[in-house]
N, C-alpha and C positions, 0 to 999 in steps of 0.2 A: 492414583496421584491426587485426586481431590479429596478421597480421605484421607490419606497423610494428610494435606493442608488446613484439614479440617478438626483433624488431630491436637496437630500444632501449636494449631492457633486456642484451641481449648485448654491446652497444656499452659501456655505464656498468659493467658486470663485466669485460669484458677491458681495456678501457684502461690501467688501472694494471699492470697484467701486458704490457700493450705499450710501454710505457714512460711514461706519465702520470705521470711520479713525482716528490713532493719530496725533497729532499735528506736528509733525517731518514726516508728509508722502509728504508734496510737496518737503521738505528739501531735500531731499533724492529723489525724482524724480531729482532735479533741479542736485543734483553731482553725478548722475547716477547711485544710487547703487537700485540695485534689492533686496527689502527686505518687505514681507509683510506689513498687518497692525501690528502697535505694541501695539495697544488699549486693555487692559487687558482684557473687556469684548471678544471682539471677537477673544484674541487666546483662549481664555477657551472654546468658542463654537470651534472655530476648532480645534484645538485640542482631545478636550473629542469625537467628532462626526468623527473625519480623523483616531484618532489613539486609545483612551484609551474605547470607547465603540464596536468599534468593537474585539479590542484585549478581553475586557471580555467574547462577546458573542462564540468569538473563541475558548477561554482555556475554557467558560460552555460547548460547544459542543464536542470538543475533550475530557473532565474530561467524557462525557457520552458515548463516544466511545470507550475510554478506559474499560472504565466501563463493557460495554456489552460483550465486546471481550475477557474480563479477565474472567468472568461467561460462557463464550459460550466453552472457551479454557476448564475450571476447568468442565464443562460440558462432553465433547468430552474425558479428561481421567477419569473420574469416567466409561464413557463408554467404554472403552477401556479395560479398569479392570475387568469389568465385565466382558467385551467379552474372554479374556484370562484366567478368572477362569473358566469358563462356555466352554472354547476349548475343553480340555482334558477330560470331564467327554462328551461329545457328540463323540468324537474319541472312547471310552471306549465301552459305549455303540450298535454305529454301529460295532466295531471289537466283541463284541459279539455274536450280532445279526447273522453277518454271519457263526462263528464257528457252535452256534446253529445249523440256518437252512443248514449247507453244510454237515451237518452228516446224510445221511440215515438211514433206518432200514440196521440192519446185514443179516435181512432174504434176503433184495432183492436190487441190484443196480443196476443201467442203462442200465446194457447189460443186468440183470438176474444175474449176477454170485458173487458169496462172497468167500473170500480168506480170513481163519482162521479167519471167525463172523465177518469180518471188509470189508468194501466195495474197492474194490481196485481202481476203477479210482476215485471215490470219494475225495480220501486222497491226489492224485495230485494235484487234482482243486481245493483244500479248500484254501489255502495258497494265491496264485493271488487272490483270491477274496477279502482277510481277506487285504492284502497290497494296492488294491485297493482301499478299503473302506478309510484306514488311510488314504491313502496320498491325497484324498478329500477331507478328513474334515483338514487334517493341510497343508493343502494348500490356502483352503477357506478363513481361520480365517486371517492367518499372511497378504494377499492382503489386504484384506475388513482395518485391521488395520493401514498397510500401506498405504492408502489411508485417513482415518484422519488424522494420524499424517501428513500428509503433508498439510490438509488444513490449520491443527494449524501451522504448521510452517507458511504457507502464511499468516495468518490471523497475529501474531505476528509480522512478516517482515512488512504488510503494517502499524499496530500501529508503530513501532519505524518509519518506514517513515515519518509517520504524525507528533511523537513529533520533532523527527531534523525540519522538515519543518516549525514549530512551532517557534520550539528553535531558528531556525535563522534569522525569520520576528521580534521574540522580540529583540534581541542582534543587530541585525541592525538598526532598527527600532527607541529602547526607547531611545537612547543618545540624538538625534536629538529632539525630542517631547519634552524629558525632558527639554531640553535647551530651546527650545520655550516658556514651558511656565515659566522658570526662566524669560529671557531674558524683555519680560512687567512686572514682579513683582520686578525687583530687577534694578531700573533704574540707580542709585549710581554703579552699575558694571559695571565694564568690560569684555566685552566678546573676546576674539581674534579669528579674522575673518577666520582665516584658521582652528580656532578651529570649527568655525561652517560650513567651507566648506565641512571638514572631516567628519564631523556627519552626513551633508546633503548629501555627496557621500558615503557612508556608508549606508545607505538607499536603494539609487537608485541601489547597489552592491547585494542587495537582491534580486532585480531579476534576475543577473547575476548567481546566488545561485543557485533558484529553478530549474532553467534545468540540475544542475550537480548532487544535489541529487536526483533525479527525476530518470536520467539516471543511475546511483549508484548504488540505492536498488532498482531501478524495472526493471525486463528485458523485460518489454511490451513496458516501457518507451523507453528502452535502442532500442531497434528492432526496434521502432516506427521512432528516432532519427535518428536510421542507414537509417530505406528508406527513412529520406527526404533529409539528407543530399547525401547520393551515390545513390538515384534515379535515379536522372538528367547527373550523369555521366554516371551510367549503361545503360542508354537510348541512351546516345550520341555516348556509344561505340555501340549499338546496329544498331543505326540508320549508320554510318560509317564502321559495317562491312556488311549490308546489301548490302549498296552504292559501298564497294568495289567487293561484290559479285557477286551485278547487271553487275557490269561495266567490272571484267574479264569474265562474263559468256557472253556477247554480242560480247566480243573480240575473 
């Protein structure tokens, strides 16, 4: 896959250099203006192959990531549901259980001795047992669940990450493209130059974008960012109070 794109991308740069060319392409060498070929055939290939076939293969991939995330989420609370009906009647249960078995016979308890048919240390110890058991099992449950819901939460956070990061290679992106391939169909127009500065720095502002959303909604991002940017300072302070360290400890 990277060599096709690498392909690709060599194909849409040398073309015009191969002869791809419109008629107005030495014109426009010769009064210096920097503007590709304007040859209908070859903005439609670069075009549909730089901008409008990768953008489908993108929002097809994204539409399936969506997709699976949304199923895995609706997944994770039908689980969740079960797990919390299914709590209380397993609490129920073990708090049974122990009442059951902390009752001896009347005839005989641990030391030997019965206080009016009823065991006397018996009736101390049953109670810690019985609160024992509960706060196991609803301790158990509300963690275990606590712990999905947070992966849904992350799993949710990195979708909306994906569509803004989406949503701002199109809105940057399509003005530019689209005017490109106006610009060889519609020769009788006019285009104003700083209109098409705008679009094409518009574009290039995109990737200015992806490192603030990036840093934004993800705090691996965000951490990642801090060590490279304060690394080099954290090191410099490190290396200079070492330096001063050395230097009053020799004095």
């Amino acid at each position: 896959m990277i060599g096709v794109i690498w392909v690709v991308s060599f194909l849409v740069s040398a073309a015009p250099m191969m002869g791809w060319k419109d008629p107005e392409w030495h014109e426009r060498l010769r009064n210096k203006m920097c503007i590709i070929s304007q040859a209908v055939g070859y903005q439609i290939f670069a075009t549909v192959t730089s901008f409008y076939l990768p953008l489908a293969v993108i929002l097809a991939l994204y539409y399936r990531v969506y997709q699976a995330a949304r199923k895995r989420i609706r997944r994770k609370i039908g689980t969740n549901a079960a797990a919390l009906c299914r709590g209380p009647v397993t609490i129920s249960e073990t708090t049974t259980f122990t009442r059951v078995s902390s009752h001896p016979s009347p005839e005989k308890t641990s030391n030997g001795s019965t206080l009016n048919g009823h065991p006397a240390e018996a009736q101390d110890a049953a109670p810690p047992a019985v609160v024992t058991a509960s706060a196991v099992a609803s301790q158990a449950v509300p963690r275990h669940l606590r712990r999905r819901e947070a992966e849904s939460r992350k799993e949710r956070k990195a979708a909306k990450t994906l569509a803004i990061i989406t949503g701002a290679f199109v809105v940057c992106w399509l003005p530019f493209f689209t005017l490109a391939v106006l610009m060889p169909l519609c020769r009788a127009c006019h285009f104003n130059p700083y209109l098409i500065a705008t679009f094409l720095w518009l574009g290039y502002f995109n990737s200015t974008l992806n490192p603030i959303i990036y840093t934004v909604f993800s705090p691996e991002f965000r951490n990642a960012f801090k060590r490279i940017l304060l690394g080099r300072r954290r090191s410099l302070r490190r290396q200079s109070s070492r330096f001063s360290s050395a230097r009053f400890g020799r004095s």
